[in-house]
C-alpha distance (Angstrom), angle and dihedral (degrees) to the residues before:
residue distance angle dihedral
X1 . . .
X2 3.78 . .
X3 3.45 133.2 .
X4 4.10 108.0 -53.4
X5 3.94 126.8 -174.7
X6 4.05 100.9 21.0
X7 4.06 113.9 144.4
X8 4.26 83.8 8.3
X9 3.94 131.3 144.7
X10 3.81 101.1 -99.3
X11 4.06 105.3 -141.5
X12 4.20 114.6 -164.6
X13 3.40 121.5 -98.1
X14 3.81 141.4 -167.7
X15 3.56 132.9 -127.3
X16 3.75 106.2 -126.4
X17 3.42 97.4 -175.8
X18 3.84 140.8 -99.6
X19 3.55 128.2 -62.7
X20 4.29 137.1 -168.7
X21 3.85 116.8 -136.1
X22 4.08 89.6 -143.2
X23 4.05 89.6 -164.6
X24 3.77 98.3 61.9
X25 4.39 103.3 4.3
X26 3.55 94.5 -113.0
X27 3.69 117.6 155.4
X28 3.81 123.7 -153.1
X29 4.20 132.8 175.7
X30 3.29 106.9 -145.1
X31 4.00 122.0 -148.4
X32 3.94 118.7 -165.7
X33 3.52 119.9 -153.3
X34 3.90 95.5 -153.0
X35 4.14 93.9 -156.4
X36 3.44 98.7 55.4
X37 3.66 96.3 29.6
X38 3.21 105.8 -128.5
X39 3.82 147.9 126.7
X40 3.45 131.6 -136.6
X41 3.58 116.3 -164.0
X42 3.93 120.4 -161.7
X43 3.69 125.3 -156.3
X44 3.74 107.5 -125.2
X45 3.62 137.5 176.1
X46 4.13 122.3 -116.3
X47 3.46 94.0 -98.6
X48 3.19 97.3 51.7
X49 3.69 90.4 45.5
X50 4.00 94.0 50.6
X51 4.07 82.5 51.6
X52 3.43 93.8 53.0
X53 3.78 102.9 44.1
X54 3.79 94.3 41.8
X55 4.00 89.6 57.3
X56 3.78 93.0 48.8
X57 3.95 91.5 48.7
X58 3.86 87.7 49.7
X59 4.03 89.8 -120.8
X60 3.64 108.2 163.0
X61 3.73 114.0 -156.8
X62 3.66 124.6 -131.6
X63 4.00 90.3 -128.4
X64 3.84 117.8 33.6
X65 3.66 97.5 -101.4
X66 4.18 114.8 -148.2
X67 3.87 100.3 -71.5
X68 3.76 90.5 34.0
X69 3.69 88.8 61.2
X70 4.04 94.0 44.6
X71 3.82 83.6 56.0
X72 3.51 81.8 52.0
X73 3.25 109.7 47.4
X74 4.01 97.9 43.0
X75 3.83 86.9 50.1
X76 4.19 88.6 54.3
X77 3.96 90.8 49.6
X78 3.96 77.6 52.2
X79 4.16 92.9 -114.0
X80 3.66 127.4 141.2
X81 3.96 133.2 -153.1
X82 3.98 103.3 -130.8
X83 3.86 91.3 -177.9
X84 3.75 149.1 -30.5
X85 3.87 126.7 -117.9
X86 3.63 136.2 -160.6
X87 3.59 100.2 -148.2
X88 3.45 104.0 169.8
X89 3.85 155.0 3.0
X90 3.51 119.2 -147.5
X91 3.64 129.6 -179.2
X92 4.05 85.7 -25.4
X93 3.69 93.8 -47.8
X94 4.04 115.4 117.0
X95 3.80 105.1 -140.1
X96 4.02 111.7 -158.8
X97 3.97 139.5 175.4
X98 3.50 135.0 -145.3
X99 3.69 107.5 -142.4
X100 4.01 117.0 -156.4
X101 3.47 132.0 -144.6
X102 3.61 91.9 -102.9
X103 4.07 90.5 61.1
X104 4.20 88.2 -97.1
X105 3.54 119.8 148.9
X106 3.96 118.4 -147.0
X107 3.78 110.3 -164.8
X108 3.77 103.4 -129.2
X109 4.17 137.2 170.6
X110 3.60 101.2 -108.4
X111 4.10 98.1 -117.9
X112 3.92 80.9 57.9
X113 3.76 91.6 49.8
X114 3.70 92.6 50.0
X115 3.71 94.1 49.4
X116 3.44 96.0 45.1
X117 4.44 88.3 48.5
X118 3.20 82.4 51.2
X119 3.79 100.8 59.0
X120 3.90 88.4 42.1
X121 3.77 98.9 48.0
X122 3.61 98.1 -127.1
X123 3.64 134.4 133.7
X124 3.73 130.4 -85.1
X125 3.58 112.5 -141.2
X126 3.94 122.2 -174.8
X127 3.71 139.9 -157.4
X128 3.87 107.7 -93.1
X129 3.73 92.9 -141.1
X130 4.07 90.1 45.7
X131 3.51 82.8 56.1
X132 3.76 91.5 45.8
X133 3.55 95.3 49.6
X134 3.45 104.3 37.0
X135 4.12 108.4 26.9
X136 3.86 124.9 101.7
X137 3.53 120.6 -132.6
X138 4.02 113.8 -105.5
X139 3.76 125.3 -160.2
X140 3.60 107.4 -171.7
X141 3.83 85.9 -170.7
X142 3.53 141.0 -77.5
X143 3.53 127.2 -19.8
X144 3.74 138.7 -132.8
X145 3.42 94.1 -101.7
X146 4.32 95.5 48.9
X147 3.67 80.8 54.1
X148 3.66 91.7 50.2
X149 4.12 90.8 49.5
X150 3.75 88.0 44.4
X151 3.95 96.0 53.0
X152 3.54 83.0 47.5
X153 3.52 103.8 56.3
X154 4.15 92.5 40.1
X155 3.97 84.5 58.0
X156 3.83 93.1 48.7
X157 4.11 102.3 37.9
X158 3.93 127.2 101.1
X159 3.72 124.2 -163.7
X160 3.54 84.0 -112.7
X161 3.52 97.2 67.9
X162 3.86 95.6 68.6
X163 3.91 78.9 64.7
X164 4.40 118.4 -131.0
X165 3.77 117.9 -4.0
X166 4.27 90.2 -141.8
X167 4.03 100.6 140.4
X168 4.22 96.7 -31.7
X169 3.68 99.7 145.8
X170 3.62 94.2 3.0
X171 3.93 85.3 110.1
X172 4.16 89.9 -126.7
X173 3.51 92.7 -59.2
């Protein structure tokens, strides 16, 4: 795959969360862009993972683990993160940014971008056509107007419709 989402709209996204393939240990953070409906799910290494999860729980280590301390440190040299962007995906790799307050962009992996948005608050905005080309569709389940064309056929349907009873549901007894 070539390079996908450079020079793109950047739409915001939300970090669902982090999640274990059990068959083959792959771990993956997945971002939802809510509009579109669909998820984008990242590749990321257990580090990363444990960085990301921990933030999202609130979990506050003891000792400012690695993306604690960037927080850190950028808030010491009096900097801010404004927001993160997935910019790019290129040959499976997410490519992100961290943009400072001052307009800055810090080239970043996009685990370490999340992580880090994470610890500032600040949203996490994605390429549309990353999302496009990468994200999964997600039904959350049905909506109001599946209801609406279910009520409407229960109020309309006969027994008769589902044609002769003979041995459907019987299990071919």
């Amino acid at each position: 795959m070539g390079l996908v989402g450079e020079d793109d709209e950047l739409v915001p996204v939300e970090v669902v969360g982090v999640r274990q393939n059990l068959a083959d240990a792959e771990v993956v953070v997945l971002l939802l862009d809510p509009d579109a409906e669909l998820l984008v799910p990242i590749l990321i290494g257990p580090a990363e993972a444990s960085a990301i999860a921990s933030a999202q729980a609130g979990i506050v280590p003891p000792r400012p683990m690695t993306h604690d301390l960037l927080r850190d440190a950028l808030r010491a040299a009096g900097a801010t993160v404004n927001r993160v962007e997935i910019v790019r995906l290129e040959e499976g790799v997410f490519h992100a940014a961290l943009v400072l307050g001052t307009g800055r962009r810090v080239d970043s992996r996009a685990s370490d971008a999340i992580a880090v948005a994470l610890r500032f608050g600040c949203p996490v905005l994605c390429s549309a056509e990353v999302v496009a080309v990468a994200g999964i569709e997600v039904r959350t389940g049905p909506t109001e107007q599946d209801l609406e064309r279910f009520r409407e056929f229960l109020d309309h349907v006969e027994p008769e419709d589902f044609g002769t009873t003979g041995d459907a549901g019987q299990g071919g007894r």
